[in-house]
C-alpha positions as CSV (number, residue, x, y, z in Angstrom):
1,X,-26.6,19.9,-24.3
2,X,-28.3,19.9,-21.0
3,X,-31.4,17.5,-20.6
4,X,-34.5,17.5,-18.0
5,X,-36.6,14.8,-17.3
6,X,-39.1,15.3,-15.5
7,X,-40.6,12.4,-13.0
8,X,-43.3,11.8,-10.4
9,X,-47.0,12.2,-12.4
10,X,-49.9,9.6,-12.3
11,X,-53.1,9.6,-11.3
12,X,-54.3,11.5,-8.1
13,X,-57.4,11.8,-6.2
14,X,-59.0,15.5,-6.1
15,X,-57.7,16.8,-2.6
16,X,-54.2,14.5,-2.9
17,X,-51.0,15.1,-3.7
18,X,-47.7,14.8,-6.1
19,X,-44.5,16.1,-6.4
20,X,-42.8,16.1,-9.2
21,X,-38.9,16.1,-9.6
22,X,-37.1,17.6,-12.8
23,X,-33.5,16.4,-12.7
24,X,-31.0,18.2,-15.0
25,X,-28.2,16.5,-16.7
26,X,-25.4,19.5,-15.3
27,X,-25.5,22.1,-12.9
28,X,-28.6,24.1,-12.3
29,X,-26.8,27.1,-11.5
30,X,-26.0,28.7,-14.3
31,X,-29.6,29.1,-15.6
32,X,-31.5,32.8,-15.2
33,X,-34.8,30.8,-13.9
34,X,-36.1,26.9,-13.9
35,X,-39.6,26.5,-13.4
36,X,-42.8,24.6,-14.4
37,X,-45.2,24.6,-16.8
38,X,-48.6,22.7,-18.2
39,X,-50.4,21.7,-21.0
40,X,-53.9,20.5,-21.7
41,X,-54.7,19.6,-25.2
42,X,-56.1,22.4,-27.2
43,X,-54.8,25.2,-24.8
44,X,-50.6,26.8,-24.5
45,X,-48.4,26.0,-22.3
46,X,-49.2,28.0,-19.2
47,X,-46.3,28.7,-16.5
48,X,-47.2,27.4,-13.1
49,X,-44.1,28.1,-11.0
50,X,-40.9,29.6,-11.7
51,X,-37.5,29.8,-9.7
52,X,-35.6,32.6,-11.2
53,X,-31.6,33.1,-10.2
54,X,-32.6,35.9,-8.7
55,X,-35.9,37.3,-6.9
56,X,-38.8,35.7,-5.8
57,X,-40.5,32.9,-7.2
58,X,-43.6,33.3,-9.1
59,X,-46.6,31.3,-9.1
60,X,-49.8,31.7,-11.3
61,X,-52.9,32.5,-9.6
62,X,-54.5,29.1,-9.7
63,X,-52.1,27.4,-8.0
64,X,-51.0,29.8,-5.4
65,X,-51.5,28.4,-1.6
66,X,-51.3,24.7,-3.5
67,X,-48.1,24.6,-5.0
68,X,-44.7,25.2,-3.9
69,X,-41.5,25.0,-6.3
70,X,-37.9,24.0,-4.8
71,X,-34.4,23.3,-5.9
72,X,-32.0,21.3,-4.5
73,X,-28.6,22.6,-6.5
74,X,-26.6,19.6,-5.1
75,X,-29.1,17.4,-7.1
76,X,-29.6,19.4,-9.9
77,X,-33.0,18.7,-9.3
78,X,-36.3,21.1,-9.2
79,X,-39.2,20.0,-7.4
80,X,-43.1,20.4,-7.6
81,X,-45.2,19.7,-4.6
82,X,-48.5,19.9,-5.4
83,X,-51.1,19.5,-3.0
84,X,-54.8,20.2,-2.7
85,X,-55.5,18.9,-6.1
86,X,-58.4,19.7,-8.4
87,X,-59.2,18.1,-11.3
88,X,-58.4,21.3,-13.2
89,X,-54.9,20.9,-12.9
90,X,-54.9,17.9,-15.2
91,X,-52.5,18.7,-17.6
92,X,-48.8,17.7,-19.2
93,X,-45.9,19.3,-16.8
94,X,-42.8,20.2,-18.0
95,X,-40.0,21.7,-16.7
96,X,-38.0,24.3,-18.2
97,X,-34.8,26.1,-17.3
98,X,-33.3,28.9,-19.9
99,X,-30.1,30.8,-20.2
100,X,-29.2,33.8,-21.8
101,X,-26.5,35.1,-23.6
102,X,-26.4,38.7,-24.8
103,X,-29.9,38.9,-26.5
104,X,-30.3,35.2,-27.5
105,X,-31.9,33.1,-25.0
106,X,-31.9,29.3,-24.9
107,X,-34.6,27.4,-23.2
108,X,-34.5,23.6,-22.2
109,X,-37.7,21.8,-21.6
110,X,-38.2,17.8,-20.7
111,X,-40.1,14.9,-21.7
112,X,-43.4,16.3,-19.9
113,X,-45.1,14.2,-17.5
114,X,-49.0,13.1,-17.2
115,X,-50.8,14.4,-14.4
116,X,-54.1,13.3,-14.1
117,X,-56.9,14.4,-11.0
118,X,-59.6,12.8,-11.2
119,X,-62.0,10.6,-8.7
């Protein structure tokens, strides 16, 4: 059973910065795509950034030119840096890596971590 926990949120200034780190309990290399997502109460879990096995990585709108998503494979560990903050990225971020096999697919997800913008 692989497990993610995700670390790094707090509060932030609007303009700051965070990264956040989502370390997995094996190797990172066997899932088809790690990536990040958030949550605001009330609202789904939207993707933010995603780091598929292969291709390019995938941002959503909001965030693109603010965020960038990393891996570091000898770490097992997936990164967020997040810069240029508004207070409209206040949300829960969790990481999530999934696998596949055949048709079934198996996602992963951590803890979640607070990220809070505000001044």
């Amino acid at each position: 059973q692989v497990q993610l926990v995700e670390s790094g949120g707090g509060l932030v200034q609007p303009g700051g910065s965070l990264r956040l780190s989502c370390a997995a309990s094996g190797s990172i290399l066997g899932f088809n795509a790690m990536g990040w997502y958030r949550q605001t109460p009330g609202k789904q879990r939207e993707l933010v950034a995603a780091f598929p096995r292969f291709g390019s990585t995938a941002y959503a709108d909001s965030v693109k030119g603010r965020f960038t998503i990393s891996r570091d494979n000898a770490k097992n560990t997936v990164y967020l840096q997040m810069n240029s903050l508004k207070p409209e990225d206040t949300a829960v971020y969790y990481c999530n890596a999934y696998s596949t096999a055949g048709r079934d697919r198996r996602d992963y997800w951590g803890q979640g971590t607070q990220v809070t913008v505000s001044a």
